[in-house]
N, C-alpha and C positions, 0 to 999 in steps of 0.2 A: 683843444684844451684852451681855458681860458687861461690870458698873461699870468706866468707864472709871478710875476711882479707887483700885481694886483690881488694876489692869495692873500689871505690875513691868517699869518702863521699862528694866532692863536685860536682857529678853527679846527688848528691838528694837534695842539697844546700837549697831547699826550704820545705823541710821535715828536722826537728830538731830530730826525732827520727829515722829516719836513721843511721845519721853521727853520733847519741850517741852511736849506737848500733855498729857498727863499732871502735868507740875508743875505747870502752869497752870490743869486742871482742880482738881488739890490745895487750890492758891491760892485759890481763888474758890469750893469746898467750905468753908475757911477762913473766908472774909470772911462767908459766909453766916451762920457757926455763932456768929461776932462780932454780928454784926446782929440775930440773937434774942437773944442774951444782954443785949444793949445795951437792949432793948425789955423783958427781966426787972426790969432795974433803974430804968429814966427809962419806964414807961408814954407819956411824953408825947411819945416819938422814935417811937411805933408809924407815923403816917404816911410817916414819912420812911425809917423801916427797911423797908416793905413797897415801896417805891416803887424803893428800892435792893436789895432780893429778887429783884421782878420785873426788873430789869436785867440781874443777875448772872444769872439761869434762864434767859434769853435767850441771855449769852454761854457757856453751859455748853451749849446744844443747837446754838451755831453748833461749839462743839468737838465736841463727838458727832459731828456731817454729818463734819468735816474727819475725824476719826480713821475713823468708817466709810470712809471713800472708799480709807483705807491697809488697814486691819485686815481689813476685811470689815465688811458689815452683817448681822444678825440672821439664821441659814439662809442664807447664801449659803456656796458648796464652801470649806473651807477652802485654803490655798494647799499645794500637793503638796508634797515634801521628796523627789523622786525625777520624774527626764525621760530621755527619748530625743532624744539628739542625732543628729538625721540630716543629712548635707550630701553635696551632689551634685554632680559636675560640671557646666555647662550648656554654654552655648554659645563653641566656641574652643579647641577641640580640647585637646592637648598640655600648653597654659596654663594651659584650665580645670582640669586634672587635678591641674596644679601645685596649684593656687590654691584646690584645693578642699584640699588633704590641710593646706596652708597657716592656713587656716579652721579645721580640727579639730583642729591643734595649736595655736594661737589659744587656742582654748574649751578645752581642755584645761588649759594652763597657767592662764590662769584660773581655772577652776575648784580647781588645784591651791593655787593661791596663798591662796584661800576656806577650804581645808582639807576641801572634798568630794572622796568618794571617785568612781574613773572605770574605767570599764571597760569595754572594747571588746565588741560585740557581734557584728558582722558587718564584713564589708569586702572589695572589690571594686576590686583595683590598675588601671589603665592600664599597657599594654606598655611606654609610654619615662617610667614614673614616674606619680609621684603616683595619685590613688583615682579610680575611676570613682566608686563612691559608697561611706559606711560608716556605721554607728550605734554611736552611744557611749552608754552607760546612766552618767548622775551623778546621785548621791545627796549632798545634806547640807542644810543648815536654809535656808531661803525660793532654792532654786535656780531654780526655775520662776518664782518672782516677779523674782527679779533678772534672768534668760535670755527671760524672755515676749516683748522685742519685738526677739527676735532673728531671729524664721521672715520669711522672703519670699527674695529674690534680691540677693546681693550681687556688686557690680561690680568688677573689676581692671583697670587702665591703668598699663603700662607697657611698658619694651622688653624681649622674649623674651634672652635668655641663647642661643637658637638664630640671634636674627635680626641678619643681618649688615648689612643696611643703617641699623641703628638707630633704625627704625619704632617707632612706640606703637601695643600692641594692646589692643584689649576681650576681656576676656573677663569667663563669668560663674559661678558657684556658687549654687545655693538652701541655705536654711541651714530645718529645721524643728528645733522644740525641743516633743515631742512631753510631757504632765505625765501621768505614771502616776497614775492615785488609787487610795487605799487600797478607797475605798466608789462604787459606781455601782450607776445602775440599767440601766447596761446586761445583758441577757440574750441568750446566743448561742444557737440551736436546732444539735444537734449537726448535723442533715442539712444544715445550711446552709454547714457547712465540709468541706473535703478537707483532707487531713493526707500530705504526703509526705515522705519523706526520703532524704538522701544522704550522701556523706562526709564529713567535714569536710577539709581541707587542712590541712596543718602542717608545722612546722620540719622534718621527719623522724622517725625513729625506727618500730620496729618495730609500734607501731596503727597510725602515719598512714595515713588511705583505707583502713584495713580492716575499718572497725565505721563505719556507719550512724547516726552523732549529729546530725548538721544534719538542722534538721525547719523545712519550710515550711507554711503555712499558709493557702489561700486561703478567704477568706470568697464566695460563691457570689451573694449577694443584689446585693451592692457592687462585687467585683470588687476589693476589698482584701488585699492578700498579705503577710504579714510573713514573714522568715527570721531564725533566731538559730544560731548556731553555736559563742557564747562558753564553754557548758559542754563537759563531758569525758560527760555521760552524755544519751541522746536522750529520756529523761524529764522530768529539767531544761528542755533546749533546749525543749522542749515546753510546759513549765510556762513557760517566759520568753515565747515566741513568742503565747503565748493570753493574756496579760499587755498583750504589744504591740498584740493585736488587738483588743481590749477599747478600751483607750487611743485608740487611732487611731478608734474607733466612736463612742466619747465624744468627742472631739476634733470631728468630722464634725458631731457633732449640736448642740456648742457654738457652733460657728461657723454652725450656719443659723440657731442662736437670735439669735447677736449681730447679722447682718443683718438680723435680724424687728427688736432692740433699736435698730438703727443708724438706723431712717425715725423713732424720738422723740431720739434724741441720739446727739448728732454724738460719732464718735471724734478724741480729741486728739490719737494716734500713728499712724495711718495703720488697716489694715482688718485685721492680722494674717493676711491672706490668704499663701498661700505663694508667690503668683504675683505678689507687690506686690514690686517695685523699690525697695529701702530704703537702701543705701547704696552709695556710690565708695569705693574705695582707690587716690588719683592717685600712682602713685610718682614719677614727676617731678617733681610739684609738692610732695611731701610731705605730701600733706591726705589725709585721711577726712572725706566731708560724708555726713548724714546727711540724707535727702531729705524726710525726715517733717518734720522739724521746721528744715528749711534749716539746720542747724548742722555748723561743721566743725573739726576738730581735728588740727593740725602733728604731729610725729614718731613718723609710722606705724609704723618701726622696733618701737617703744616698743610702740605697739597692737598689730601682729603676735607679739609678743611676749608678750601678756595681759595690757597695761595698759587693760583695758575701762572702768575705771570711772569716768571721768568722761564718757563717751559713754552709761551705763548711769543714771546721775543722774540725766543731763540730762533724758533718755529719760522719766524716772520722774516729773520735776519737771514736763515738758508736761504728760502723762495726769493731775495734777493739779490741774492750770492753776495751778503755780506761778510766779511771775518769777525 
């Protein structure tokens, strides 16, 4: 990792324990520089200047650990600045479908509030509303780190808008938040994919469904399929959709690692698995609990809304075993 001394703390401007850790390191850079000086002039303080060296060297390699744990340590991926937002409906029909579309305009507004850019890629309505499933590609500065433990299965409970007797229903959505990178080693063998293509659907107008732009993708080995449909040309979709496949292969190979990583240490936020049960949305009760870390937070309104960030903190402050 580069001197943590040379960071410009307002690179992480919206991390407070960054730019603390940076002053602090500054400080005790400081004192060091004090302490040989001290021993230029009085010879006779050399014991007690090394004595208080070696202390300070101590507390400057306890901030090294802490700032790797945020920044990255030395060759590890940097953090992406571009993801695929994917969310599904699951189980509960009609609800799900609500609660899923509910979900991506959540992330969306969010996102927008951040000032990253968002763009739809794919998407798959339900007949009485809401998505059966869709992907949203967002781009802007530490996305995937702010969005990372957002993948598993998210919960809804409340009363349907259909339902006359005024029953509370479960339903559920998976949320993946897929990180494009720039650099992989991943490598695709062309015969190991098929490339098909179809129309895209649209507002109307004289192309719509008459030119061939939606391009899917199955990968053969894996049994992995992407589709993109956001661009106007099937070269594009193309180039975006082997983007996502790439992505989703790295993705795969991330998560067998961190389960080989998980038997020497324990994860503090749950397994990032997409099938992990992560959060409630009680609308009668007005809470969002968060299951990982047993924490829950009053006016969902407000969260449905794109007020994530202090569910996103928190989030952030477990996985560093902060209080």
């Amino acid at each position: 990792m580069a001197d943590v001394g040379h960071i410009n703390p307002e690179e992480y401007a919206d991390d407070h324990r960054v730019s603390y850790l940076v002053q602090e390191w500054r400080r005790l850079s400081q004192a060091e520089k004090d302490s040989q000086e001290l021993v230029e002039i009085d010879p006779s303080m050399k014991e007690l200047a090394e004595k208080e060296q070696q202390e300070i060297e101590q507390q400057k390699d306890a901030l090294m650990a802490q700032m790797e744990k945020i920044v990255g340590a030395p060759g590890e991926r940097e953090w992406p600045n571009e993801v695929v937002l994917e969310v599904r409906a699951g189980v509960g029909g009609e609800e799900a479908s609500l609660f899923a579309e509910e979900l991506a305009n959540m992330y969306l507004r969010f996102a927008e509030a951040r000032g990253w850019s968002t763009k739809k890629l794919d998407e798959s309505r339900a007949g009485l509303g809401g998505i059966k499933e869709a992907q949203f590609e967002i781009k802007g500065i530490d996305c995937y780190r702010t969005l990372r433990f957002e993948t598993g299965v998210h919960r809804v409970q409340r009363v349907p808008a259909t339902e006359k007797a005024g029953r509370i229903h479960t339903s559920t959505a998976s949320v993946v938040i897929l990180p494009i990178y720039k650099r992989t080693k991943i490598v695709i063998n062309p015969a190991d994919i098929e490339i098909e293509t179809s129309r895209s659907g649209g507002a109307g107008g004289q192309n719509v469904n008459k030119v061939e732009t939606a391009v899917r993708i199955i990968h053969k080995p894996t049994g992995l399929d992407v589709r993109c449909t956001s661009e106007r040309s099937q070269v594009q979709n193309k180039e975006k959709a082997m983007t996502l496949l790439i992505s989703r292969l790295q993705q795969a190979q991330d998560e067998r690692e961190a389960k080989e990583r998980s038997a020497d240490r324990k994860l503090q936020v749950g397994t990032g698995d997409r099938s992990e049960k992560i959060r409630t949305y009680n609308f009668p009760q007005d809470r969002v609990t968060d299951h990982r870390i047993k924490e829950s937070w009053s006016n969902i309104t407000k969260i449905m809304a794109g007020d994530l960030t202090s569910i996103i903190e928190a989030l952030d402050k477990a996985e560093q075993g902060i209080e």
